[in-house]
C-alpha positions as CSV (number, residue, x, y, z in Angstrom):
1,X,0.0,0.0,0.0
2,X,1.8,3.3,-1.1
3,X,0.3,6.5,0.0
4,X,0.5,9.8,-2.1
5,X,-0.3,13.1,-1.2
6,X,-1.4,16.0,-3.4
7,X,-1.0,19.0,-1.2
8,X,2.1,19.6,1.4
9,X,1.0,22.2,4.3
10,X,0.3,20.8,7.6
11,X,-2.3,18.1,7.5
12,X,0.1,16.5,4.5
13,X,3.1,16.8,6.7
14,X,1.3,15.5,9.8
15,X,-0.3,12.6,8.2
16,X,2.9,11.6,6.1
17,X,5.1,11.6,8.9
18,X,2.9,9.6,11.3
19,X,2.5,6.8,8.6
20,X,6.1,6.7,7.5
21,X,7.2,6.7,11.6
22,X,4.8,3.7,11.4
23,X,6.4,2.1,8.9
24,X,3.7,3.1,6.5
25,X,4.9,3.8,3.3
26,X,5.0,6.7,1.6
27,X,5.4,7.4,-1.9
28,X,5.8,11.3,-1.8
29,X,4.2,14.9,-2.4
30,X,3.3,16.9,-5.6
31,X,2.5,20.6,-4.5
32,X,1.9,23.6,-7.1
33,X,4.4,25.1,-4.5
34,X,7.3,22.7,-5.9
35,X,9.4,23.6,-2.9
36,X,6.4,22.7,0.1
37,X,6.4,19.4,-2.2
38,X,10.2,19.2,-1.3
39,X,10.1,20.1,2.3
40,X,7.6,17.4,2.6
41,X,9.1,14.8,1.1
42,X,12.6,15.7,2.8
43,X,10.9,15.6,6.3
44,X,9.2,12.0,5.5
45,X,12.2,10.5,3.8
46,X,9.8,10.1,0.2
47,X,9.9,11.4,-3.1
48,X,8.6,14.9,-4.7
49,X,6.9,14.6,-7.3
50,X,7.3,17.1,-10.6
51,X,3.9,15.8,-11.8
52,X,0.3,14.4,-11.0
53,X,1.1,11.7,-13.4
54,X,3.9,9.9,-11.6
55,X,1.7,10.0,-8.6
56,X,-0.8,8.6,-9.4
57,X,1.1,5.8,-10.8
58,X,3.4,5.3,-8.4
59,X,0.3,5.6,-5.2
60,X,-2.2,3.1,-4.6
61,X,-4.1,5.9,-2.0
62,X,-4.0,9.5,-2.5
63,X,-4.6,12.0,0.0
64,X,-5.6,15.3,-1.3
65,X,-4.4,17.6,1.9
66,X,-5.1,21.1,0.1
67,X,-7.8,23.4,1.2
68,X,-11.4,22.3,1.1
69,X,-12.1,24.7,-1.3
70,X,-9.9,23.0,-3.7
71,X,-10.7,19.7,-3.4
72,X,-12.8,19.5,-6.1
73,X,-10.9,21.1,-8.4
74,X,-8.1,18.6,-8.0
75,X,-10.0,16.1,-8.1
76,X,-11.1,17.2,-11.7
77,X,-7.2,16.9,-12.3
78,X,-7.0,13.6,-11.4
79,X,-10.2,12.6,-13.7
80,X,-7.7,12.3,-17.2
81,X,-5.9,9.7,-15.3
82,X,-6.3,5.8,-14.8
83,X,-8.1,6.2,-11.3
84,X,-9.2,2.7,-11.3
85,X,-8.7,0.4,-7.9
86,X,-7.6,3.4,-6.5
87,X,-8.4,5.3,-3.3
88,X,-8.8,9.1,-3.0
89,X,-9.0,10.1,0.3
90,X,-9.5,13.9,1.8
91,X,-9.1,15.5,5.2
92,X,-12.4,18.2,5.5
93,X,-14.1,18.0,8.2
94,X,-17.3,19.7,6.2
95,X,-17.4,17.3,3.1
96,X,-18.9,14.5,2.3
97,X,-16.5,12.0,0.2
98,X,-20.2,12.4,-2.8
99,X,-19.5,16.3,-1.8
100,X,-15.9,16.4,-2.6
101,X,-16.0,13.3,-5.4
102,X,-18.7,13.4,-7.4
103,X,-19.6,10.5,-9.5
104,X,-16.3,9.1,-8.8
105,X,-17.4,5.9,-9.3
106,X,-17.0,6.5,-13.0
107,X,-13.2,6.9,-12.6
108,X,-13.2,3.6,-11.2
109,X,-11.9,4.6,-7.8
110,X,-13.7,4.9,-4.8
111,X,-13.7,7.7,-2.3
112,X,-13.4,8.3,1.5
113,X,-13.3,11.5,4.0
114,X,-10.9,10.8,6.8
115,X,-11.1,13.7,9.4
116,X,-8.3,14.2,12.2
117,X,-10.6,15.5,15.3
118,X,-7.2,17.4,16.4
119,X,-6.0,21.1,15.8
120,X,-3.0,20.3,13.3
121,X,-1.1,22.9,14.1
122,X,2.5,22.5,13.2
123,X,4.1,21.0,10.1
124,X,6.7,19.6,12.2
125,X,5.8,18.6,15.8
126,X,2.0,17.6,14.8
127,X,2.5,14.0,14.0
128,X,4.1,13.7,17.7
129,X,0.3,13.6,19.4
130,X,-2.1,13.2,16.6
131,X,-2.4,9.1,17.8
132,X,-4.6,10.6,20.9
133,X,-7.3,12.0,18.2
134,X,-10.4,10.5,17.1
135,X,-10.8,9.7,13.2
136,X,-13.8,10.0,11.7
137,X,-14.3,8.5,8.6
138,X,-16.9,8.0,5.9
139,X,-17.1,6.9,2.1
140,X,-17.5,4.2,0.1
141,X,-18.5,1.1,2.0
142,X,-16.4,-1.5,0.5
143,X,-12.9,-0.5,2.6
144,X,-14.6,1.5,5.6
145,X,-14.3,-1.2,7.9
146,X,-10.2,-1.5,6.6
147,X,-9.7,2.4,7.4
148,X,-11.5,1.7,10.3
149,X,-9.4,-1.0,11.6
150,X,-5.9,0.6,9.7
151,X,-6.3,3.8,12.2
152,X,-7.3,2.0,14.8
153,X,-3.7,0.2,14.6
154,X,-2.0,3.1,14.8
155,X,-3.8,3.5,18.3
156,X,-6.1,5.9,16.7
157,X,-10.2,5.9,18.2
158,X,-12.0,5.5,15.0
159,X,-16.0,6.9,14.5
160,X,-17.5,5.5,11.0
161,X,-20.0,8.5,10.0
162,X,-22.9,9.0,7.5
163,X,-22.4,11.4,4.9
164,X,-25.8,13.0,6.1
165,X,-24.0,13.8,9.4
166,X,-21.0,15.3,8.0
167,X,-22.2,19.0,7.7
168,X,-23.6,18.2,12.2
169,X,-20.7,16.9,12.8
170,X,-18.4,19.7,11.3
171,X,-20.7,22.0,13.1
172,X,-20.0,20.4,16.4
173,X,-15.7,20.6,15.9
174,X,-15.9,24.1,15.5
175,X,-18.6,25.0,18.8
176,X,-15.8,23.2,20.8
177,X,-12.7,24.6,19.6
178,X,-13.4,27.9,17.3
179,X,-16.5,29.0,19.2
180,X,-14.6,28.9,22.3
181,X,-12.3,31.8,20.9
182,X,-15.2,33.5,20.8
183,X,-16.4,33.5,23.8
184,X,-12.5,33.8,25.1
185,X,-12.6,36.9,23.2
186,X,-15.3,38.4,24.6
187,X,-14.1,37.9,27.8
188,X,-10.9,39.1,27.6
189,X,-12.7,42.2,26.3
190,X,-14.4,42.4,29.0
191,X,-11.6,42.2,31.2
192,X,-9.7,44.9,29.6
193,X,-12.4,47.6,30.8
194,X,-11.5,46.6,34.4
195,X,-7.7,47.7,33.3
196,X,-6.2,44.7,32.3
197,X,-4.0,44.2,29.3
198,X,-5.1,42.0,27.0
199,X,-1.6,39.5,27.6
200,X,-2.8,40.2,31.9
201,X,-6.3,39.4,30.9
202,X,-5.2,36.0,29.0
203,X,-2.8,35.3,31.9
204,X,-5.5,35.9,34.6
205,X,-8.0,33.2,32.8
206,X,-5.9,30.6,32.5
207,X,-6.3,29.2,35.6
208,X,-9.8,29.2,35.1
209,X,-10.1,27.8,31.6
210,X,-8.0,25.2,32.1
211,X,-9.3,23.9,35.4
212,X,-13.3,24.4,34.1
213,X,-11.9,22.4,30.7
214,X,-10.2,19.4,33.2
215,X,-13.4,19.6,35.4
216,X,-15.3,19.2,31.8
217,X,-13.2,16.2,30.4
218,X,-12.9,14.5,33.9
219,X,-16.3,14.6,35.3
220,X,-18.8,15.9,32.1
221,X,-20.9,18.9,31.3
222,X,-23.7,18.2,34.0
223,X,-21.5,18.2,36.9
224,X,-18.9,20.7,35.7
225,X,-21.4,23.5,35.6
226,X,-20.9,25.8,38.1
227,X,-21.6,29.8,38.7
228,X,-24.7,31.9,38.6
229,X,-27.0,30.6,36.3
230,X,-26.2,26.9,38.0
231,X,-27.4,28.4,41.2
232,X,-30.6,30.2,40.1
233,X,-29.2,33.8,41.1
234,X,-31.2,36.1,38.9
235,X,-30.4,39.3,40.4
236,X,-26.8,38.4,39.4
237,X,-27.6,37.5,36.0
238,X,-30.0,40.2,35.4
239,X,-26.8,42.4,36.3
240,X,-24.8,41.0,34.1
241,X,-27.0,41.7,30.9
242,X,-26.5,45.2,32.1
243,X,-23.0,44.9,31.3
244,X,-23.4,44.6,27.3
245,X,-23.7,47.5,25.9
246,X,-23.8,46.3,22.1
247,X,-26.6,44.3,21.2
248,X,-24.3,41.5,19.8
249,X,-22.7,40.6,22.9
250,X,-25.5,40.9,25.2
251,X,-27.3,38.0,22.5
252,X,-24.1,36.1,22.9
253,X,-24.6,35.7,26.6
254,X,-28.0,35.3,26.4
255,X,-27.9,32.6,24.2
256,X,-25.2,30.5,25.3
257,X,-26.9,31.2,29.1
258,X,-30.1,29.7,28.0
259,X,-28.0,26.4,27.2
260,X,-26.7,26.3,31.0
261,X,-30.4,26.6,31.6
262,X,-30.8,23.1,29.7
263,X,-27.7,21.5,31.6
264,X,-28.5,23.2,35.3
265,X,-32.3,21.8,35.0
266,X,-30.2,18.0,34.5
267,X,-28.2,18.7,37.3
268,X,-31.2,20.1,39.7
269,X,-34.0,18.1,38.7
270,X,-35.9,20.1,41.4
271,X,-35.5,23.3,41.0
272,X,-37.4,26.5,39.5
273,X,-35.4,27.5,36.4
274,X,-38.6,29.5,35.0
275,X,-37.3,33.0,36.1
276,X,-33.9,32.4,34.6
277,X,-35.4,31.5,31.3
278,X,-38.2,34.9,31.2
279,X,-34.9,36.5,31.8
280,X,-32.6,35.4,29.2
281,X,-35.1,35.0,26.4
282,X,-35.4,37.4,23.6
């Protein structure tokens, strides 16, 4: 099994070097950018390739690692060539493998979308954690249960998904991880009216993130939840929406308050959130 990849920026680095450290091989990179293509190949001990033809003849899987955008477009490239028995294999979260590949059955190949749940971040040190991520996969049924177990080898968890789910799923990665900048943001905002810098303002919630994120990951959403709207304290909360005074933000809070709403009422099955919500509704 040779693997090829079209595209050398960080998921192609990442994913090349943590086959070929597995003893995976490799059979290299094409880029547009020739010398990305050379980096990569240089850093995963396989070849650059000068053209999509040698590629494709030399790879048995190819992993298009460019950006979702242009997925489709290379896959149009790869159409003029002899496709057949071949895999084709992208890393977008959002797409479908139909969405990326369509009617790629007519190439003779068959298509898969292999998503890394895990913020690639670095071209170089990536590959050195990504065996603690989940992959989530879906394609073509004929070789999902072989991805499935191939990943799972590599010490990978593995989730097989529908292509109807792709676009929820997607969704879901980026509440948890960009979302969460969001809301960072605002706070740190926040913070800077009380006369913090915004470096003092990160430096002050760190604690606090990263204890509230442990408390998350250890013990789950339910029992994590702590603060006003957890307690039922509406005079504080009512305060609090004084605090905004763009619209924007004040709908922010609101909104992702009315979600604690949902978790306390799990957490205190007895108590009387009906207040909290006449509050924080629209």
């Amino acid at each position: 099994m040779r693997i090829g990849f079209i595209g050398a920026g960080k998921v192609g680095f990442t994913l090349g070097k943590y086959f070929t450290e597995h003893n995976i091989c490799v059979s290299g990179y094409y880029s547009r950018n020739a010398d990305s293509a050379e980096e990569a190949a240089k850093f995963t001990e396989s070849r650059q390739f000068e053209g999509l033809s040698d590629l494709v003849s030399d790879s048995d899987i190819i992993f298009i690692t460019v950006p979702d955008s242009a997925i489709c477009e290379v896959f149009n490239m790869l159409r003029k060539y002899d496709l057949t028995g071949k895999q084709l294999c992208h890393c977008s979260g959002a797409l479908s493998a139909h969405d990326a590949f369509p009617d790629i059955k007519d190439t003779g190949a068959e298509g898969y979308s292999l998503h890394p749940l895990f913020p690639i971040s670095s071209k170089y040190d990536s590959y050195l954690t990504i065996n603690k991520a989940w992959l989530c996969i879906e394609g073509n049924s004929e070789h999902l249960k072989d991805w499935e177990l191939f990943f799972e080898k590599l010490g990978n968890p593995v989730r097989i998904l529908s292509a109807d789910s792709k676009t929820v799923y997607h969704a879901a990665c980026t509440v948890a991880s960009n979302l969460v900048c969001a809301l960072v943001a605002e706070s740190t905002e926040m913070l800077e009216k009380c006369g913090f810098s915004d470096r003092e303002a990160l430096s002050a919630l760190e604690p606090l993130i990263n204890a509230n994120i442990r408390n998350i990951l250890e013990n789950g959403v339910v029992s994590a939840l702590t603060g006003p709207v957890e307690r039922c304290d509406y005079d504080t909360v009512q305060k609090h929406l004084l605090c905004f005074e763009d619209q924007k933000e004040c709908e922010l809070y609101r909104t992702a308050s009315l979600k604690l709403v949902d978790i306390a009422k799990k957490k205190h099955t007895d108590a009387d959130f009906s207040e909290l919500d006449k509050i924080l509704s629209f």
